[in-house]
C-alpha positions in Angstrom: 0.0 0.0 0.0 1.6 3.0 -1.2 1.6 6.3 1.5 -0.7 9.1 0.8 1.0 12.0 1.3 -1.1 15.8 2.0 0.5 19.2 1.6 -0.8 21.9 4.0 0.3 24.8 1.9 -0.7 28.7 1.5 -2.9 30.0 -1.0 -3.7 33.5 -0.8 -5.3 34.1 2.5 -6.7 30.6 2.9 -4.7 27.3 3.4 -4.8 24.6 1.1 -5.2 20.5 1.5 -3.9 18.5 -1.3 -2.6 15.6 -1.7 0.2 15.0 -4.2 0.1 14.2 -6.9 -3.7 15.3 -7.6 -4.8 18.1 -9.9 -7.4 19.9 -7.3 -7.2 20.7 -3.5 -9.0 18.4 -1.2 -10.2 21.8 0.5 -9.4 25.4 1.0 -9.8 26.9 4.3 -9.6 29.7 6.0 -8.3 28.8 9.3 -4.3 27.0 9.3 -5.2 25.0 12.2 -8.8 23.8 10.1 -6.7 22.5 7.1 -3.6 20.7 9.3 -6.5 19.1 11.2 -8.2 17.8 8.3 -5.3 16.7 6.3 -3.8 14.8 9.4 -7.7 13.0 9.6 -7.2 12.1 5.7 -3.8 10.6 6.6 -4.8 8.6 9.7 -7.5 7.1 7.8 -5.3 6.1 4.7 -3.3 3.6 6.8 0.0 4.7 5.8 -0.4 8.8 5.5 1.9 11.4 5.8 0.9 15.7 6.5 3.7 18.2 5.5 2.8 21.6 6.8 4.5 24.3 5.0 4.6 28.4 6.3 3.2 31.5 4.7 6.6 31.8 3.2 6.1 28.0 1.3 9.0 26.4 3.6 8.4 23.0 4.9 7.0 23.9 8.9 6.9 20.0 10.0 5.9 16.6 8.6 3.6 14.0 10.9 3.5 10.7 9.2 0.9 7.8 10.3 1.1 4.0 10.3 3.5 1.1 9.9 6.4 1.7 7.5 6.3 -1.5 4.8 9.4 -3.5 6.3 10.4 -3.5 2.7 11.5 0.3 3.4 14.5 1.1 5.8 14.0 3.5 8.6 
């Protein structure tokens, strides 16, 4: 099962939820704390999820990931 990785990123005012590799945001909110809650939600329930949360400025803020690693991967 391959991870499912979600990008908390800025878009304008609002935060964006997408997850990579997809074409359209999952959501656009408002609030920084709404969208990191939702996309660590999306990732929990994928099994093997990871959230990186990115500032105002774009830079990588932190990553949470969720699951068991595949013992196929190191680390």
């Amino acid at each position: 099962m391959p991870r499912r990785i979600y990008h908390v990123t800025p878009n304008g005012d609002d935060w964006k939820v997408k997850e990579r590799g997809a074409d359209r945001a999952v959501k656009i909110l408002e609030d920084k704390s709404d969208a990191v809650q939702l996309a660590k939600g999306l990732a929990q329930s994928a099994g093997l999820g990871q959230v990186i949360i990115h500032k105002s400025d774009g830079t990588i803020q932190t990553e949470h990931t969720y699951g068991k690693d595949p013992e196929k991967y190191p680390g």
